[in-house]
KOLVO-169814 format. One record per residue: residue number from 1; chain; x, y, z of N, C-alpha, C in turn. Coordinates in nm, 4 decimals. Layout:
NUM:A:X:Y:Z:X:Y:Z:X:Y:Z
...
This chain:
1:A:-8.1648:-7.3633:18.1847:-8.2700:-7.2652:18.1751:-8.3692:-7.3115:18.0700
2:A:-8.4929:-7.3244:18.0730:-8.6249:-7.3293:18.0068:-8.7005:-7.2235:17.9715
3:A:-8.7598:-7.2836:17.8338:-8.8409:-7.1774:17.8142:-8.9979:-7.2382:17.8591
4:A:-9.0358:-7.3256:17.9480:-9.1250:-7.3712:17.9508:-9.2029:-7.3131:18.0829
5:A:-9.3854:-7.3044:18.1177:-9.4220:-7.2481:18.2040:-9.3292:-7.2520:18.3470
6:A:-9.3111:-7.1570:18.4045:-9.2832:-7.1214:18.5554:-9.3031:-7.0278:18.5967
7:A:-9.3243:-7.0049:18.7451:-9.4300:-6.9258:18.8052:-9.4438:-6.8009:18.8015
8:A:-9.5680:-6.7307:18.7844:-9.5676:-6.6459:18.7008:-9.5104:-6.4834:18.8109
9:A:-9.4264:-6.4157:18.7521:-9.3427:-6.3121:18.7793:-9.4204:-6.1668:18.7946
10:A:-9.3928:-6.0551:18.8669:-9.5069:-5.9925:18.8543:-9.5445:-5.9065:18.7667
11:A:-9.6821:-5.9815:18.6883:-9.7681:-5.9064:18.5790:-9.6935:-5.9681:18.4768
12:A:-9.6395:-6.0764:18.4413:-9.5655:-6.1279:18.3038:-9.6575:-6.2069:18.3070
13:A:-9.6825:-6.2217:18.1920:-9.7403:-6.3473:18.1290:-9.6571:-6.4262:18.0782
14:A:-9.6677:-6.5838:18.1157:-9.5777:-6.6295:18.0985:-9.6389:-6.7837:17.9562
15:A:-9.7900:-6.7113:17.9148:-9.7980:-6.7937:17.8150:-9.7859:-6.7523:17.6511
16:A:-9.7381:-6.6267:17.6704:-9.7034:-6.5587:17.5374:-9.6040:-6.5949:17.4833
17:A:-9.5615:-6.6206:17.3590:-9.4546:-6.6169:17.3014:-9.3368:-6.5198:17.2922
18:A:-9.2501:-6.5102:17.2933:-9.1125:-6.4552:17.2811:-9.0906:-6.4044:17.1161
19:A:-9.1035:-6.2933:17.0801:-9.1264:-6.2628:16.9411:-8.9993:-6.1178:16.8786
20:A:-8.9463:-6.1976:16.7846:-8.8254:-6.1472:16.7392:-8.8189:-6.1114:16.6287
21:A:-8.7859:-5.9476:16.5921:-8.8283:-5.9272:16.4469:-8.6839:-5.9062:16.4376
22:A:-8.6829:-5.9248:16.2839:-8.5938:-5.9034:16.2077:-8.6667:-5.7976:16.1101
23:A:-8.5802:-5.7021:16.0810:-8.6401:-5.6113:15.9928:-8.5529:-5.5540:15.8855
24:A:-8.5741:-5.4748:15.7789:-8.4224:-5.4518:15.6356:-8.3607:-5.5430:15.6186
25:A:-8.2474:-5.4848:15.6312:-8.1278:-5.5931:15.5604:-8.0810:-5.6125:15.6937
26:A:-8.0377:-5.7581:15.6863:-7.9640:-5.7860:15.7821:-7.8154:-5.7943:15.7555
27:A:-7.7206:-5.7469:15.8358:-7.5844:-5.7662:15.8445:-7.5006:-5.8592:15.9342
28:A:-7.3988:-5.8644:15.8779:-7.3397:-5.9855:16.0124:-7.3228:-5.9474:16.1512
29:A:-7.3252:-5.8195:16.1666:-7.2899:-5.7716:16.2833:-7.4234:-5.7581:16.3802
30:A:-7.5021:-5.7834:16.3102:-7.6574:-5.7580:16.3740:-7.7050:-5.8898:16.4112
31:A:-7.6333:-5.9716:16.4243:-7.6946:-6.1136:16.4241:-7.6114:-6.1431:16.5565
32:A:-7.5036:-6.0976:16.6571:-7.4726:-6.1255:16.7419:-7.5562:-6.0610:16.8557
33:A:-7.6473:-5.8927:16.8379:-7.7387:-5.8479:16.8719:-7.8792:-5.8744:16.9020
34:A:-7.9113:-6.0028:16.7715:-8.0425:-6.0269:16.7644:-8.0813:-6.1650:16.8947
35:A:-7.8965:-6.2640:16.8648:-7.9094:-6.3622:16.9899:-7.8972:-6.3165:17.1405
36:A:-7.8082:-6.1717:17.1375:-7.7884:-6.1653:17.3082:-7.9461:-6.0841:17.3407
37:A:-8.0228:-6.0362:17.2238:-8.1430:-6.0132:17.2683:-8.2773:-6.0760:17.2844
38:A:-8.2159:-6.2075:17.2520:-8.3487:-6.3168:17.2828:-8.2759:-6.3803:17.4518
39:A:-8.1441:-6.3796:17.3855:-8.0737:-6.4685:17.5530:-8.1388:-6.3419:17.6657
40:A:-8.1440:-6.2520:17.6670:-8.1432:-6.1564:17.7724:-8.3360:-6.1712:17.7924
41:A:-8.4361:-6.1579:17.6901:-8.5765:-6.1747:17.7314:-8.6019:-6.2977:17.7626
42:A:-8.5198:-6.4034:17.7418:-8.5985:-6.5529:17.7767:-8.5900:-6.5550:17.9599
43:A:-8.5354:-6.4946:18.0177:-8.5368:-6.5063:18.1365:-8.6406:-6.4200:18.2367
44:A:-8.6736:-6.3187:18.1560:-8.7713:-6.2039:18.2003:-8.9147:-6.2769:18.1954
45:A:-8.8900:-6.3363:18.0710:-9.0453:-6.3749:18.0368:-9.0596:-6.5289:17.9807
46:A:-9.0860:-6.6209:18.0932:-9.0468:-6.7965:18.0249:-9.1797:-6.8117:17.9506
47:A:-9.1058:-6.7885:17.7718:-9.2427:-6.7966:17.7078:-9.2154:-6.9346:17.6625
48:A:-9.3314:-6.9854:17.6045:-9.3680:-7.1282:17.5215:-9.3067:-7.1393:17.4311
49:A:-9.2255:-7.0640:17.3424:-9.1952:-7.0366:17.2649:-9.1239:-6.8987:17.1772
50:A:-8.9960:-6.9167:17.0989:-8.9998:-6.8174:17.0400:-9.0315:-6.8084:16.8592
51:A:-9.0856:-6.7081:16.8683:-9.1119:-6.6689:16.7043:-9.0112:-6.5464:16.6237
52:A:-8.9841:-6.5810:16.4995:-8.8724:-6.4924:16.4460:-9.0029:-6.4511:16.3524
53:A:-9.0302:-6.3150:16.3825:-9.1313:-6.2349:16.2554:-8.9914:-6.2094:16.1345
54:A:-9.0000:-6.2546:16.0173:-8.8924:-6.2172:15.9489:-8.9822:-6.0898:15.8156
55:A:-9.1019:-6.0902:15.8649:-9.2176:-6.0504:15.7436:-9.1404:-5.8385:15.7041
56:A:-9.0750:-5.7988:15.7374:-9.0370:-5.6843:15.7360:-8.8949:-5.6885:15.6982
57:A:-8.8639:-5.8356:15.6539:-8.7072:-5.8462:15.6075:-8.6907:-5.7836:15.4664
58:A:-8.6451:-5.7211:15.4286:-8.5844:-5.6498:15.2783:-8.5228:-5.7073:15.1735
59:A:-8.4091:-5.7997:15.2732:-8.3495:-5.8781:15.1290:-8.3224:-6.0620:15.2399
60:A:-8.3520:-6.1244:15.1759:-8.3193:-6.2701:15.1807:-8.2107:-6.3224:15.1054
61:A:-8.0882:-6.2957:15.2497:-7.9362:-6.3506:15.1930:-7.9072:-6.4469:15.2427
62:A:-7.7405:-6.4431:15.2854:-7.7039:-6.5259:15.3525:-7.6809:-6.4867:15.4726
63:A:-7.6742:-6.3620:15.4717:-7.7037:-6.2546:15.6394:-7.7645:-6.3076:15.7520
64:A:-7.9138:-6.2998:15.6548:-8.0583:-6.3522:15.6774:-8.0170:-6.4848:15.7042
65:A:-8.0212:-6.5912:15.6541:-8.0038:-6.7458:15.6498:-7.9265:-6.7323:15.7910
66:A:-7.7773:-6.6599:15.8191:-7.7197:-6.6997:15.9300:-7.8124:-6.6528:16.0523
67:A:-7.8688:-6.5294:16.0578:-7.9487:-6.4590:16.1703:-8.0247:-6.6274:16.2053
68:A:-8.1349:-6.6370:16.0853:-8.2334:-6.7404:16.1644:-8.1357:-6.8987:16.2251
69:A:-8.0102:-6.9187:16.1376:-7.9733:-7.0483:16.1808:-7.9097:-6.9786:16.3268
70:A:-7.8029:-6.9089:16.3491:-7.8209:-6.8241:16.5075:-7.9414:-6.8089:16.6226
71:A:-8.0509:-6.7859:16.5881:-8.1059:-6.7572:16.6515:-8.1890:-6.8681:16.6938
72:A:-8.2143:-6.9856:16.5847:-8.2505:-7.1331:16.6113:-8.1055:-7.2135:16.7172
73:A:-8.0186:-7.2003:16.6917:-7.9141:-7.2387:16.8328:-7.9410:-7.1810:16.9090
74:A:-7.9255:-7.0323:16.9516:-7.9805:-6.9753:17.0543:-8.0595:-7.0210:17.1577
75:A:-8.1709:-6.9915:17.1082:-8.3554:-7.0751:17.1344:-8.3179:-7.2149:17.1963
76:A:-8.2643:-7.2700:17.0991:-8.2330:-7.4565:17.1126:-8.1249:-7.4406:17.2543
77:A:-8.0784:-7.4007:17.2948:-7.9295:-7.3851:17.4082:-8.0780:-7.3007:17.5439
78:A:-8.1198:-7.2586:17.5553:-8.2292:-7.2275:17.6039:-8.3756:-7.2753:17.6581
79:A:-8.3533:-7.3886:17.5851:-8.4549:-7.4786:17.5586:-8.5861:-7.4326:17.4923
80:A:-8.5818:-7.3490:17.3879:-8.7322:-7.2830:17.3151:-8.7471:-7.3762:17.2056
81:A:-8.8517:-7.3665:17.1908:-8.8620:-7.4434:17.0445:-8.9108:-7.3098:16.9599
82:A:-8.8425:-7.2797:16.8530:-8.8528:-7.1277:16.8109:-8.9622:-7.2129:16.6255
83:A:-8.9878:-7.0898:16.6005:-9.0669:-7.1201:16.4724:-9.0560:-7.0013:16.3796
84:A:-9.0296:-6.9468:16.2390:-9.0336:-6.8414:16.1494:-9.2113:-6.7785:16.1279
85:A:-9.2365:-6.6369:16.1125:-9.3589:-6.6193:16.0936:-9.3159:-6.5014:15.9588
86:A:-9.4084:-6.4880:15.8526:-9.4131:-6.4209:15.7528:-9.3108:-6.4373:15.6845
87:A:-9.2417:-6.5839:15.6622:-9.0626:-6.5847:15.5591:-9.1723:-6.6095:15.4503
88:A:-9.0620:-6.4650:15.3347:-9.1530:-6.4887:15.2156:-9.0629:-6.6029:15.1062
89:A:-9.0948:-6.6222:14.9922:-9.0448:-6.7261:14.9025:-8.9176:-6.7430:14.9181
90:A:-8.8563:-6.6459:14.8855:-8.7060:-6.6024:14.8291:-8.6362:-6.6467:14.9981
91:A:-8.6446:-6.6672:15.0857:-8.5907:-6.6613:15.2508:-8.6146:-6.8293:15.2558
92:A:-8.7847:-6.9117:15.2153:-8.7576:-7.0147:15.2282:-8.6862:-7.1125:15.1647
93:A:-8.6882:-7.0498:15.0291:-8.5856:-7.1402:14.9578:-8.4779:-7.0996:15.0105
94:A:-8.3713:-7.0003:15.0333:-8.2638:-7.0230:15.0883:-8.2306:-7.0766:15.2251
95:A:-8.3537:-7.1065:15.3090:-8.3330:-7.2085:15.4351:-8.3416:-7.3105:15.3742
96:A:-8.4712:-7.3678:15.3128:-8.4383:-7.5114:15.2280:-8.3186:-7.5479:15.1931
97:A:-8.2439:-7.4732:15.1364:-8.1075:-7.4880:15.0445:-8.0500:-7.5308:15.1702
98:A:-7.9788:-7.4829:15.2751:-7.8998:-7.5224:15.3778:-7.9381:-7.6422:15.4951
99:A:-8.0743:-7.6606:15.4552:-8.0616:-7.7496:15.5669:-8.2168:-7.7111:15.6632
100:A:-8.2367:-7.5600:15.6514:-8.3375:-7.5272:15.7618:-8.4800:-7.5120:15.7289
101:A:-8.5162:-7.5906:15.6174:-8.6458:-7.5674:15.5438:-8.7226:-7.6384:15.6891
102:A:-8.7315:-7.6591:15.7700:-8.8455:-7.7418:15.8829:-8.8726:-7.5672:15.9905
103:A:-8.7414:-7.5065:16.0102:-8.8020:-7.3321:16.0695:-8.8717:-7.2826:15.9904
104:A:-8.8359:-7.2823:15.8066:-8.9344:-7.1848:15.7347:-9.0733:-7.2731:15.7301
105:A:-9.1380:-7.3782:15.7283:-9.2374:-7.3998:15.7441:-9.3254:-7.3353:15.8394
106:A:-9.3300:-7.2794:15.9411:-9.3930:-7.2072:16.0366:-9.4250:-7.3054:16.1914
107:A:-9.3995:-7.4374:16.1558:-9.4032:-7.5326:16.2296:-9.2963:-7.4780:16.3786
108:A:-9.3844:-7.4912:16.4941:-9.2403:-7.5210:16.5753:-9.1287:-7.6549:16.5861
109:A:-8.9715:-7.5850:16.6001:-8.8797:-7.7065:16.6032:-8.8581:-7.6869:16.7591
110:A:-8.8565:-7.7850:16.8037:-8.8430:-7.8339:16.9287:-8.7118:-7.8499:16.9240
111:A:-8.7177:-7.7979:17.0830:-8.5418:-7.7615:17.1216:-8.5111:-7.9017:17.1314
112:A:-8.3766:-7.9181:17.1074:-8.2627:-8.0727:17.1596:-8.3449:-8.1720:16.9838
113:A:-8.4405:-8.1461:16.9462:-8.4664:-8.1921:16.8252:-8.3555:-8.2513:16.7196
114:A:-8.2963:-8.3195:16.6906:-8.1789:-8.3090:16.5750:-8.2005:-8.4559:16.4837
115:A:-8.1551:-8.4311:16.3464:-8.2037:-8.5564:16.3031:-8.1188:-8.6701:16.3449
116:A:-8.1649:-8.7753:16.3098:-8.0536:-8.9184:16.3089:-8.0576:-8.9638:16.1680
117:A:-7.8641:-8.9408:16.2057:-7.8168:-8.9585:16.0589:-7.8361:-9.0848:16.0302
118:A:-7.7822:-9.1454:15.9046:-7.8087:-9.3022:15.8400:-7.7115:-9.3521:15.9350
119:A:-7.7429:-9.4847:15.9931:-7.6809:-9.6258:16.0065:-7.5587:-9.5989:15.9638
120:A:-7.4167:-9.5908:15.9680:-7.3016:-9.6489:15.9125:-7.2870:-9.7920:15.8915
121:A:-7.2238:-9.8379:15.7277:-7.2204:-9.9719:15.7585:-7.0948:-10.0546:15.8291
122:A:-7.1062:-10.1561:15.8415:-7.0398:-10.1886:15.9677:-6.8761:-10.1993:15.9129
123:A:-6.7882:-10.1574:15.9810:-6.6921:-10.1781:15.9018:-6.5920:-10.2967:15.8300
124:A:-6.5282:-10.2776:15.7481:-6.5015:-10.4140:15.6926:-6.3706:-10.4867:15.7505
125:A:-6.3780:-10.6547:15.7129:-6.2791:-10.6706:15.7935:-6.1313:-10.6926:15.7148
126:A:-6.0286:-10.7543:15.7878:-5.8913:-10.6389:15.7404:-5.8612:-10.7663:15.6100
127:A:-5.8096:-10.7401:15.4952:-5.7817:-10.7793:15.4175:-5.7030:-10.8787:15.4410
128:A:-5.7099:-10.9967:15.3825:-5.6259:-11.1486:15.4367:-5.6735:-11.2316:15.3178
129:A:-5.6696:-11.1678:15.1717:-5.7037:-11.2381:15.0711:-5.5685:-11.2823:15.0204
130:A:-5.5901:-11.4098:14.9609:-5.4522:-11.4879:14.8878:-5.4092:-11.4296:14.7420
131:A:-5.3568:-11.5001:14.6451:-5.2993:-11.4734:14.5267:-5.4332:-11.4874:14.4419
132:A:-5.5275:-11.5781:14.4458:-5.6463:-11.6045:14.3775:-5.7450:-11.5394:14.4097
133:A:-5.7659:-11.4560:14.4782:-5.8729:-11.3582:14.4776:-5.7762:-11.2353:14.4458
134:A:-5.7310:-11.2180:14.3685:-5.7427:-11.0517:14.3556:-5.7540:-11.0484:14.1976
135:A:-5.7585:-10.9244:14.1934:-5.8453:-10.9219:14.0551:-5.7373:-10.8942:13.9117
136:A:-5.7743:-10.9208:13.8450:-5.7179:-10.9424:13.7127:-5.6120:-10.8356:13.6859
137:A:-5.4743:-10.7957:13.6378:-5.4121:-10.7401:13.5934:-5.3717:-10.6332:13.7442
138:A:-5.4063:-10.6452:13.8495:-5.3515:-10.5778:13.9639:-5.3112:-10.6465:14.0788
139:A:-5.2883:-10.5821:14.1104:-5.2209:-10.6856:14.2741:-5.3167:-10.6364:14.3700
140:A:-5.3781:-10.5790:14.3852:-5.5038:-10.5245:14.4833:-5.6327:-10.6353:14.5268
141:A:-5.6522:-10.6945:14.5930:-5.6999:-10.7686:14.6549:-5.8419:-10.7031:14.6204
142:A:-5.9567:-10.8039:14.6275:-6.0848:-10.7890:14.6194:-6.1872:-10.8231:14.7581
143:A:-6.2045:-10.7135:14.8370:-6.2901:-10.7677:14.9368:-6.4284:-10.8459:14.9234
144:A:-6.4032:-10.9416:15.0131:-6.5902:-11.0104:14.9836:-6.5903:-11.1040:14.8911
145:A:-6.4528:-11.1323:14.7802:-6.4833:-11.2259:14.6879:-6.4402:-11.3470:14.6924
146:A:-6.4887:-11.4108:14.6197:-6.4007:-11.5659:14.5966:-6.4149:-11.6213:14.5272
């Protein structure tokens, strides 16, 4: 399922955004509510996008932090590229902190988006050092030396 244009349904507009408020305090229990209520409009209405208005939020917790990282899987499993509108200070630093400072920018994140982690280095090979390479006062072998 996409959130991208398809044909238009009758009287939907299908170039509007998908717009999700969060409002007070959020609780944990309200955050399983807030995803089955974006899963249930993305099909009514294939918008371009969804937006989380968070501008009527009360307190910026970890409530909050889980709602938007929820509702960014959501979106992303959907294919939306969702974006935050009105996160005040206190909300972006605690997405920064975890990881999600690129939603609080206002920027859209594009669904299937994910970073690429560093290179691993390659692994090493199996120890087959003699009596003269290992290191002074241990019996533990020194990789790489000679």
């Amino acid at each position: 399922m996409s959130c991208g244009p398809r044909g238009s349904l009758l009287g939907v507009d299908t170039t509007q955004p998908i717009v999700v408020r969060i409002a007070g305090r959020v609780t944990p229990g309200d955050v399983p509510r807030l995803c089955d209520e974006l899963s249930a409009r993305v099909p009514d209405a294939a918008a371009p996008e969804v937006i989380c208005d968070v501008g009527a939020l009360t307190h910026a917790d970890l409530a909050a932090v889980n709602a938007v990282a929820r509702l960014r899987l959501t979106a992303r499993r959907l294919g939306c590229p969702i974006r935050l509108r009105n996160a005040g200070p206190e909300l972006r630093a605690l997405l920064d902190l975890v990881g999600l400072g690129e939603v609080a920018q206002g920027r859209p994140v594009e669904p299937g988006r994910i970073r690429k982690a560093s290179p691993t280095p390659p692994p090493r090979p199996p120890c087959s050092a003699g009596p003269e390479d290992r290191t002074a006062g241990t019996s533990a072998s020194c990789p790489g030396t000679s």
